[in-house]
C-alpha positions in Angstrom: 0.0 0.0 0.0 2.9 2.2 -0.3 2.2 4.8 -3.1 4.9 5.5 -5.6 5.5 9.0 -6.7 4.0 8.4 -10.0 0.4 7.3 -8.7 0.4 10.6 -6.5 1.3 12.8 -9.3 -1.4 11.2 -11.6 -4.1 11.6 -8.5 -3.4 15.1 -8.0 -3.4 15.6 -11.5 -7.0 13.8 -12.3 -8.3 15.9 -8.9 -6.8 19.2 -10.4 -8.6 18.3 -13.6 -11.7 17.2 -11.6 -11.5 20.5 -9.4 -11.0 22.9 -12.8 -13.7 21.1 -14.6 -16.5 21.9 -11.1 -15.1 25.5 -11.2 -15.1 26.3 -15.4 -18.5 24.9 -15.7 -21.0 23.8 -12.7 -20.2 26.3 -10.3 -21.3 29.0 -12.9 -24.3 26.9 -13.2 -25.2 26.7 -10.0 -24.4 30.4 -9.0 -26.9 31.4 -12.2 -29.6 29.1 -11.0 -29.7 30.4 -7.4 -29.8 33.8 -8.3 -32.3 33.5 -10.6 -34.4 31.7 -7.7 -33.4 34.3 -5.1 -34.9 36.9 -8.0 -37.9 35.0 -7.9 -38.5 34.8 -4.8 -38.2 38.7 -4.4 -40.3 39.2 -7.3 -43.1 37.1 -5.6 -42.5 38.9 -1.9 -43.0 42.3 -3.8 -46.2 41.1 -5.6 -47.2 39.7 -2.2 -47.0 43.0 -0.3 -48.6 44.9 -2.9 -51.6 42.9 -2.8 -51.4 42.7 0.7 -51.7 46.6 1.1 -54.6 46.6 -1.0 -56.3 44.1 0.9 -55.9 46.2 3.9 -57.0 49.1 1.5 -60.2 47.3 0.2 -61.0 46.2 3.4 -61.0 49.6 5.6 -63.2 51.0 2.8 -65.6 47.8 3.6 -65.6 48.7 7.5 -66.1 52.6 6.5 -69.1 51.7 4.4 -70.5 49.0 7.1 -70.3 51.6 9.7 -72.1 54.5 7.7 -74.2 51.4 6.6 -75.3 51.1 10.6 -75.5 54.3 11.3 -77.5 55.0 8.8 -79.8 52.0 9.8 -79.5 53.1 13.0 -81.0 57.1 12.2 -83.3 55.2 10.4 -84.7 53.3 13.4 -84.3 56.1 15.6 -86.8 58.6 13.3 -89.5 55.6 12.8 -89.4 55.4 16.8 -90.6 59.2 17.1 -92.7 58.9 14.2 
């Protein structure tokens, strides 16, 4: 099990070649994928919290027109009563 110079210079050559090959062409890869998810995913949380704020928007206009909805009935109620 003793390795001979020649077998150490051939592994640290295929592992060079291994290592160049991961950083020429997948790591690019990669990097360009999760970028393009973390863009995404941005994208989405903006859409998100602009529909979000016009929930929020819609719905205060539904309680302001509830509650001049009630007070209305309420007037209402309150001028059949003296009637």
């Amino acid at each position: 099990m003793d390795p001979k110079a020649n077998d150490l210079i051939v592994a640290v050559i295929c592992l060079a070649a291994v290592f160049f090959t991961f950083a020429m062409f997948l790591v690019p890869r990669i990097t360009r994928t999760l970028e393009a998810r973390q863009d995404a995913t941005e994208g989405s949380l903006k859409r998100s919290e602009a529909v979000c704020a016009q929930a929020r928007q819609i719905h205060a206009e539904y309680q302001a027109e509830l509650a001049a909805a009630r007070h209305e009935a309420a007037r209402m109620r309150q001028a059949n009563t003296r009637t």
